[in-house]
C-alpha positions as CSV (number, residue, x, y, z in Angstrom):
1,X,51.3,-23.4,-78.0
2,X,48.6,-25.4,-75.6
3,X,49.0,-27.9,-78.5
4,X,52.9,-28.2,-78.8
5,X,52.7,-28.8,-74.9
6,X,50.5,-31.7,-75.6
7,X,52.6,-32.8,-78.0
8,X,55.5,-32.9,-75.6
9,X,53.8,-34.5,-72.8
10,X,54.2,-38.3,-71.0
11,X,51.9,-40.4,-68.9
12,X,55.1,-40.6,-66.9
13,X,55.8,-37.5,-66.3
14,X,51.8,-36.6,-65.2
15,X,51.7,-39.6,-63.0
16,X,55.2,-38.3,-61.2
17,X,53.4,-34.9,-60.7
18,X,51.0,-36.9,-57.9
19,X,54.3,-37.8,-55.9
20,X,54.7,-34.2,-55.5
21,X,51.3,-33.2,-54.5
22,X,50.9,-31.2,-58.3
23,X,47.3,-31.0,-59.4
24,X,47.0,-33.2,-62.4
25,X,43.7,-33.2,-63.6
26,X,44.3,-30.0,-65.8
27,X,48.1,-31.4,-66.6
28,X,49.2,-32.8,-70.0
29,X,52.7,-33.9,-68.2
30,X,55.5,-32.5,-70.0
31,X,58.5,-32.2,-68.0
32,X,60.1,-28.9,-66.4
33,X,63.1,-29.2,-68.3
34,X,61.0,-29.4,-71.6
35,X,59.0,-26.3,-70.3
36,X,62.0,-24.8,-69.7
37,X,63.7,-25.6,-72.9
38,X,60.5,-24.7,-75.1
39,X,60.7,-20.7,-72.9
40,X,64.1,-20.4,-74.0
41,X,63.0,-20.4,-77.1
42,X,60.4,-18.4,-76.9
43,X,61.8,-15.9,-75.2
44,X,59.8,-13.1,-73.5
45,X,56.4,-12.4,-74.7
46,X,53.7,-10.9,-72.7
47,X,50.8,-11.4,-74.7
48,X,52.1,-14.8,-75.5
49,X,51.9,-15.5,-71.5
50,X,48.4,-13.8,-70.8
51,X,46.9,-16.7,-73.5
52,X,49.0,-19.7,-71.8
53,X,47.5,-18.6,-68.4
54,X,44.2,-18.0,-69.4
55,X,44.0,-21.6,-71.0
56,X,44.2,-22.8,-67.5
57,X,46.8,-25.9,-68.3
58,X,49.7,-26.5,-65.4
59,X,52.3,-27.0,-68.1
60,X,50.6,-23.6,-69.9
61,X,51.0,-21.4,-66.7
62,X,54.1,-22.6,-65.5
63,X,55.4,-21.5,-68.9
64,X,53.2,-18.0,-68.8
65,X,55.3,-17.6,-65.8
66,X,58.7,-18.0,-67.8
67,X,58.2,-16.2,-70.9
68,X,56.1,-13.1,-69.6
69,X,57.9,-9.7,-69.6
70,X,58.7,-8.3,-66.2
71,X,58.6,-4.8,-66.9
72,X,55.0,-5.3,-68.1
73,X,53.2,-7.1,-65.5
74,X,50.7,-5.1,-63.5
75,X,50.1,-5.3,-59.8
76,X,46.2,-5.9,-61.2
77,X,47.7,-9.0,-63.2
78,X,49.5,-9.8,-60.2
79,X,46.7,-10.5,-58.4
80,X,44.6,-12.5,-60.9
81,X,47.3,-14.5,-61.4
82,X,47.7,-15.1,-57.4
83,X,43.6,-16.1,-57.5
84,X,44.3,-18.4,-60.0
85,X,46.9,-20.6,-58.4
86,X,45.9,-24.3,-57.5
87,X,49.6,-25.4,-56.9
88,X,52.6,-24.7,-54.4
89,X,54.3,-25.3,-57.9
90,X,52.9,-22.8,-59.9
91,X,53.0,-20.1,-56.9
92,X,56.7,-21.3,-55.9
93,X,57.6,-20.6,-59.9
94,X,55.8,-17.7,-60.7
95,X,57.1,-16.1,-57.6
96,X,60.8,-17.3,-58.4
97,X,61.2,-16.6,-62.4
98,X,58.5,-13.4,-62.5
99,X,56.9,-11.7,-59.9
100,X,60.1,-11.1,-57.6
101,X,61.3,-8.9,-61.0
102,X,58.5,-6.5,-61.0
103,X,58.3,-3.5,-60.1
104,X,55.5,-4.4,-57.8
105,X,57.2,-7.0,-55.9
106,X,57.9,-5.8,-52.3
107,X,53.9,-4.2,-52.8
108,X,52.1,-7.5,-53.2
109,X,54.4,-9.3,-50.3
110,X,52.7,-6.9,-47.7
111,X,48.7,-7.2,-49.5
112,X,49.5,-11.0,-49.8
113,X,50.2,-12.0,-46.5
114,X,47.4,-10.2,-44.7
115,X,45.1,-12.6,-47.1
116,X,43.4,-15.9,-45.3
117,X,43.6,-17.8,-48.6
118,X,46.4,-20.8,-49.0
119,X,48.4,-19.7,-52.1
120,X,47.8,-15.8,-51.4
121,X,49.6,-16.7,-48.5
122,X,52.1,-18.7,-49.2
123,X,52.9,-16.4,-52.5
124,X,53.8,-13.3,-50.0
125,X,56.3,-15.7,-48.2
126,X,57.9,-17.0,-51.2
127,X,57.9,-13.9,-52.9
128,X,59.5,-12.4,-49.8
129,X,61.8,-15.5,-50.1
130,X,62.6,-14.9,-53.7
131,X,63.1,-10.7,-53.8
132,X,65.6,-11.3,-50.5
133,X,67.6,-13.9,-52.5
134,X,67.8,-11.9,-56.0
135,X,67.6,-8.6,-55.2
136,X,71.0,-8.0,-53.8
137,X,70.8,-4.3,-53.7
138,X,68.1,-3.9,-51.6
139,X,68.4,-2.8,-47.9
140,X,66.4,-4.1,-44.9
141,X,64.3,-1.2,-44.7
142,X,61.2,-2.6,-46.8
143,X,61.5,-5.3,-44.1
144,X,60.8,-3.5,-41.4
145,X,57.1,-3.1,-42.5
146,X,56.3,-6.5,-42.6
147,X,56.9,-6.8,-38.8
């Protein structure tokens, strides 16, 4: 899959990802809508997403983040995932198209933001972000301990 990304990628599109402050030293520079047309194909696979993270390419994780399984992330993968974030583009996405569909969401918001650590930190608020946008059913009461 690491390969096909490769495949897919332009020096245009890696040299863009410096306007917007995206690591690109471990980037191949494939395009978000190609990321996002190559998950759709895919479709959900959690094993699939453990091996695009692990590889440790941008276009790789952002694409873990897509095709991985809700209902079967754990609040430990949660957290590796969180410590592995180099980018407010990775954290911004994994928060947006995963982590806010977990069972574990409203959990990691409250450990998250008591960490010191830049994209610990800024996951809890976007996830917080995220959860209050999609989540339409849920009352203000899990806000109240975040006060």
């Amino acid at each position: 899959m690491v390969a096909l990304l490769k495949r897919r990628a332009t020096s245009r599109s890696r040299n863009g990802m410096v306007r917007y402050a995206i690591p690109s030293d471990k980037a191949f520079g494939v395009s978000m809508a190609d990321m996002k047309r190559v998950a759709r194909e895919l479709g959900r696979d959690h094993k699939l997403a453990a091996g695009l993270w692990k590889s440790g390419w941008y276009e790789a994780r952002m694409l873990a983040t897509m095709v991985d399984d809700p209902e079967r992330v754990t609040v430990a993968q949660m957290d590796r995932w969180c410590r592995d974030v180099d980018s407010w583009a990775i954290c911004d996405t994994a928060c947006f198209v995963l982590f806010d569909r977990t069972p574990h969401a409203w959990g990691r918001i409250a450990a998250w933001s008591e960490r010191r650590e830049e994209f610990r930190k800024r996951a809890a608020f976007a996830l917080l972000a995220c959860v209050a946008l999609h989540d339409k059913a849920c009352s203000d009461a899990p806000l109240s301990g975040l006060a």
